[in-house]
N, C-alpha and C positions, 0 to 999 in steps of 0.2 A: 154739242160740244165739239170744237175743233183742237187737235192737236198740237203744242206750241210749238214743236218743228214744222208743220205745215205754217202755217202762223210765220214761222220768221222767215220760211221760205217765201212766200208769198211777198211778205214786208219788204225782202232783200229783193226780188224782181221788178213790183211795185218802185224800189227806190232808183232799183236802174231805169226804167223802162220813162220813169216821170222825172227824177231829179231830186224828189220829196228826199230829205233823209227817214231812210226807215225809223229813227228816233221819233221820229215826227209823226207816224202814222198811229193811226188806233183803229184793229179791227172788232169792232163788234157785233153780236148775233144773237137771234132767237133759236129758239128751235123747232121741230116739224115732227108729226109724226106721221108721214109720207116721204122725206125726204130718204134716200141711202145714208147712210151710217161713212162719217169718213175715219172717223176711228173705231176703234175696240172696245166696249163697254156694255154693261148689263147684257152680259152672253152675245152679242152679236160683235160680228169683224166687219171690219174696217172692208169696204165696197172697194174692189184695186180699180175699176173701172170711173169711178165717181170721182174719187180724189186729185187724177189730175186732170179732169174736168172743171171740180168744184175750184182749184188754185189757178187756172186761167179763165175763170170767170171771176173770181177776185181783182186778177191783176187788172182786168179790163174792166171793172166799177172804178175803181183808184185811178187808173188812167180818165174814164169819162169823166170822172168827178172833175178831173182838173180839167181838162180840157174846155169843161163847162162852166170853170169857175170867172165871175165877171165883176167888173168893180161895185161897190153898191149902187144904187141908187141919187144917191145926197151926199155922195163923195164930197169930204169938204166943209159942207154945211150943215151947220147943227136947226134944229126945226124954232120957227121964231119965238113959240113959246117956252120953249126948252130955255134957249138962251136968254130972253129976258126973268128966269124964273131965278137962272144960276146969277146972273147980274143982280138980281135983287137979292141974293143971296151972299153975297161976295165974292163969285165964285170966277175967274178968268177962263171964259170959252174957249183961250187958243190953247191953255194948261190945265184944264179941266180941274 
């Protein structure tokens, strides 16, 4: 579990750092049980050491993600079976 002020902090540096509007973002997570604790919960505190580590290894997933982001593949073009399936269908490939 992560804290939702770490959470919007994160979202709010992420949005500077990339452009994203933090609106736009979704952090989601599992959990470990190895990992430090970044909050307070079932008797253990919150790791002070972990936490602003664990929030600029956030920002910089959010950043690589983008930075890695690339257009698809088949930009453009729909696969020739697709397309003849929705034309048999009545369907207009350029208004799906």
């Amino acid at each position: 579990m992560m804290p939702r002020t770490l959470l919007d902090e994160v979202k709010a540096e992420a949005s500077q750092k990339t452009g994203i509007p933090a609106s736009r973002l979704l952090i989601s997570a599992t959990h470990a049980h190895s990992a430090p604790s970044c909050m307070g919960c079932l008797g253990v505190n919150a790791d002070e050491t972990y936490v602003p580590h664990l929030k600029t290894k956030l920002v910089e997933a959010v950043a690589a993600s983008q930075a890695a982001l690339s257009p698809p593949s088949s930009a453009g073009r729909w696969p020739r079976r697709l397309t003849s399936q929705l034309f048999a269908d009545g369907c207009d490939a350029q208004t799906g």
